[in-house]
C-alpha positions in Angstrom: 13.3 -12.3 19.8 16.1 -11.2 17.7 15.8 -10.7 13.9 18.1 -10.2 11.0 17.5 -7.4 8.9 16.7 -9.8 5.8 13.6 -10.4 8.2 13.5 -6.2 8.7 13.3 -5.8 4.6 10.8 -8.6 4.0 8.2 -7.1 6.9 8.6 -4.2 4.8 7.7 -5.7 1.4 4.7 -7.1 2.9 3.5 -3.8 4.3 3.8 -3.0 0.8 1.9 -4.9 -0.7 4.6 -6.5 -2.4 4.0 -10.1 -4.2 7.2 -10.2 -6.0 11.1 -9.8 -6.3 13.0 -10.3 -8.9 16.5 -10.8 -8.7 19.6 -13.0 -8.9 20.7 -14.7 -5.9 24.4 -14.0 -4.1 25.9 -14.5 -1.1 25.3 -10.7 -0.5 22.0 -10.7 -0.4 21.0 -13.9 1.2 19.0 -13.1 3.9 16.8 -11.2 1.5 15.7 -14.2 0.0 15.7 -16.4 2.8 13.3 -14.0 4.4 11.2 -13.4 1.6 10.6 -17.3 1.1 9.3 -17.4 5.0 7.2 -14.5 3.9 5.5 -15.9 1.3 6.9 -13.4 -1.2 7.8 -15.0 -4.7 11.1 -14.9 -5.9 11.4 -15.0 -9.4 15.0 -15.6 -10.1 16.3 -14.8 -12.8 19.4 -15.6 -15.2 21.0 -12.2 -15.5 20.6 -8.9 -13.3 19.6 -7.1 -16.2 16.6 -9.3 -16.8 15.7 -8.9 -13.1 15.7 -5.3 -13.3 13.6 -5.0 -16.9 11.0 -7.4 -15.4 10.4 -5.1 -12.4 9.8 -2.1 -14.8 7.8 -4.2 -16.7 5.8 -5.0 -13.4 5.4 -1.8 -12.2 4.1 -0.3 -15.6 1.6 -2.8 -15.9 0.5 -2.8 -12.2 1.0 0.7 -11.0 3.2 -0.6 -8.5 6.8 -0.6 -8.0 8.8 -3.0 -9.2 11.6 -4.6 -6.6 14.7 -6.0 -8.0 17.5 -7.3 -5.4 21.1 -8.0 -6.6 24.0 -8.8 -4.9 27.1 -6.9 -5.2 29.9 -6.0 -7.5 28.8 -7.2 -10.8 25.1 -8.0 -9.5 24.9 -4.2 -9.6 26.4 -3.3 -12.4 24.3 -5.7 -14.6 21.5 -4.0 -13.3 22.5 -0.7 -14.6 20.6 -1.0 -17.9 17.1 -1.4 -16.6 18.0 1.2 -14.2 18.7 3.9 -16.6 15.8 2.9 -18.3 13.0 3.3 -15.5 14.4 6.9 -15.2 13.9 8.0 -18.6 10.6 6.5 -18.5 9.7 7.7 -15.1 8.9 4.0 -13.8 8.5 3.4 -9.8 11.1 0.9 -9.0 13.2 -0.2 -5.6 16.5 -1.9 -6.5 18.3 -3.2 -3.7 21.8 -3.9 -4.0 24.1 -6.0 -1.9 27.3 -4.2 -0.8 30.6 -6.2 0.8 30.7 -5.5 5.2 31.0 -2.3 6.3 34.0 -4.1 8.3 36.1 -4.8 5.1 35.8 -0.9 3.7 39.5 -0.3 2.1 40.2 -3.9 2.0 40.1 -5.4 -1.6 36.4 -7.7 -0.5 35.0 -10.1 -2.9 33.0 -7.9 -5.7 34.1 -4.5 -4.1 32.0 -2.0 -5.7 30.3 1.9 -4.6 26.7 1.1 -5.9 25.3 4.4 -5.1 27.8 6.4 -6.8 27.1 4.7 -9.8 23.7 5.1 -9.6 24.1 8.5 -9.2 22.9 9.8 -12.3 20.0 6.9 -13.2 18.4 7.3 -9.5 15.8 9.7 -8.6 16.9 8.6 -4.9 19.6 6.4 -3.3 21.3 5.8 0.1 23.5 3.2 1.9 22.4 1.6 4.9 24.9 1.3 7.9 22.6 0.2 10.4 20.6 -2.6 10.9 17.8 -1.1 13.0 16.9 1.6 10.2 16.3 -1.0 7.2 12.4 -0.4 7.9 12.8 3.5 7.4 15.0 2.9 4.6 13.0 0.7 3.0 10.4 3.3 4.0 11.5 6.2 2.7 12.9 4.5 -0.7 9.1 3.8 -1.9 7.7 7.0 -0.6 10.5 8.6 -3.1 9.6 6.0 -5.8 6.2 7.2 -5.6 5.9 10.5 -4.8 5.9 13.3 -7.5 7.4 12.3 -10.7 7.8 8.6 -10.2 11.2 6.8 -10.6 13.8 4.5 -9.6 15.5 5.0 -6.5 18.2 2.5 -4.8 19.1 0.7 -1.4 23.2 -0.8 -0.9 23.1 -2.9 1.8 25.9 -4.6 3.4 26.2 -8.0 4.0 27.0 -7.4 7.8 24.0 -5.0 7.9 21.5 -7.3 6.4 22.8 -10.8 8.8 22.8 -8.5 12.2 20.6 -9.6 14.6 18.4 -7.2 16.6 15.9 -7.3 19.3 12.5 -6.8 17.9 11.3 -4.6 20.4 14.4 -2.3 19.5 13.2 -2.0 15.5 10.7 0.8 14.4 8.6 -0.6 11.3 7.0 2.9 9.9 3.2 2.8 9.7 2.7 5.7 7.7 5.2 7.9 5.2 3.4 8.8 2.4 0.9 11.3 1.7 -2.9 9.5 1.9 -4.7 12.2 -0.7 -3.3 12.7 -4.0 -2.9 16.6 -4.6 -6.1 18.0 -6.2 -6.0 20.9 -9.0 -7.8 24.4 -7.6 -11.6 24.3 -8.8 -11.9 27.2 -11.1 -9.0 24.8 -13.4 -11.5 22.0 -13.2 -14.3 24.5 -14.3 -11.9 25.9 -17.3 -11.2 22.4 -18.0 -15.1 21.5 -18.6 -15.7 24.4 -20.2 -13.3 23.8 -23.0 -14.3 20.3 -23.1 -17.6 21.3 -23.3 -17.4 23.8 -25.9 -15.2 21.6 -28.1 -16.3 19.8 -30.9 -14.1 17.1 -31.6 -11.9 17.4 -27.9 -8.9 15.0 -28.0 -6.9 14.5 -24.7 -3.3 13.6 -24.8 -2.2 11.8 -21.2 0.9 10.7 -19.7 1.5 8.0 -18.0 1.6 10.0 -14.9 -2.2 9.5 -15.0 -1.7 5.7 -15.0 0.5 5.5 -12.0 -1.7 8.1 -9.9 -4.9 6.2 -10.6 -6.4 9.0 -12.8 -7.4 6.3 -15.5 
């Protein structure tokens, strides 16, 4: 059986965990949401991209999850930008996925012709385009590992609109089982012994935490 790689990102989110997308819907980015629907994943569809992308920060701060937005291209991106640039400053896990014209029509004047990831260049902690079909899973795969890993931040998919309607044997796709690290880094234990010590010894011990300790479960 042959999918498209709408099917390939939506297989993905639901490894995830993923419940929602927010976005705007285009012709880009389609079979995104055509996918998504048949997965049962809830498409809350906003009026502007800029919404889209401040309601997946605001999802992944209050979950501990990453947000996903999905725009289509052109001006879909560059609405986005906003939110973007906020999640990095913040440090806020977040996949935006932006739709990009075919890889076909490169030089060509296309409908909303735009170079998403260099303009998320500087408001990305990570971002790549796709060219091929068959590696949308490890994309997809790699892009929350960087989200998550470390400092915590946005990072960015461009997908083409010939890349995400391809069809491709199943057989031939390799959905990644698993990619990020399964035990959070522990500190050596003569800190944690300091650390009680002082708390200890204290008398009126006040703790100041970041939101790292949030998004790493620590709370």
């Amino acid at each position: 059986m042959k999918i498209d790689g709408g099917e390939m990102f939506a297989s993905m989110l639901e490894r995830e965990g993923v419940e929602n997308i927010f976005g705007l819907h285009g012709g880009h980015i389609d079979p995104i949401f055509q996918a998504c629907r048949d997965h049962g994943i809830r498409i809350i569809d906003t009026r502007h991209e800029q919404a889209a992308g401040h309601m997946a920060d605001a999802w992944a701060r209050t979950t501990g999850r990453p947000g996903v937005a999905v725009v289509t291209a052109g001006p879909g991106v560059t609405d986005i930008v906003t939110a973007v640039a906020n999640a990095h400053i913040d440090s806020v896990p977040m996949l935006v996925v932006g739709g990009r014209y075919a890889l076909a029509d490169d030089e060509m004047m296309p409908l909303q012709e735009l170079h998403g990831v260099a303009l998320m260049e500087s408001i990305t902690k990570w971002r790549r385009l796709v060219r091929n079909p068959e590696r949308i899973p490890e994309y997809v795969s790699m892009a929350f590992r960087q989200a998550t890993i470390g400092r915590p931040g946005p990072v960015f998919l461009e997908i083409p609109e010939d890349v995400l309607a391809a069809r491709v044997e199943e057989e031939e796709v390799r959905f990644p089982e698993v990619y990020r690290p399964e035990a959070a880094p522990a500190p050596p234990p003569e800190a944690v012994e300091k650390a009680l010590a002082m708390l200890s010894e204290a008398e009126r011990p006040v703790i100041l935490a970041g939101r790292g300790v949030w998004f790493s479960g620590g709370t």
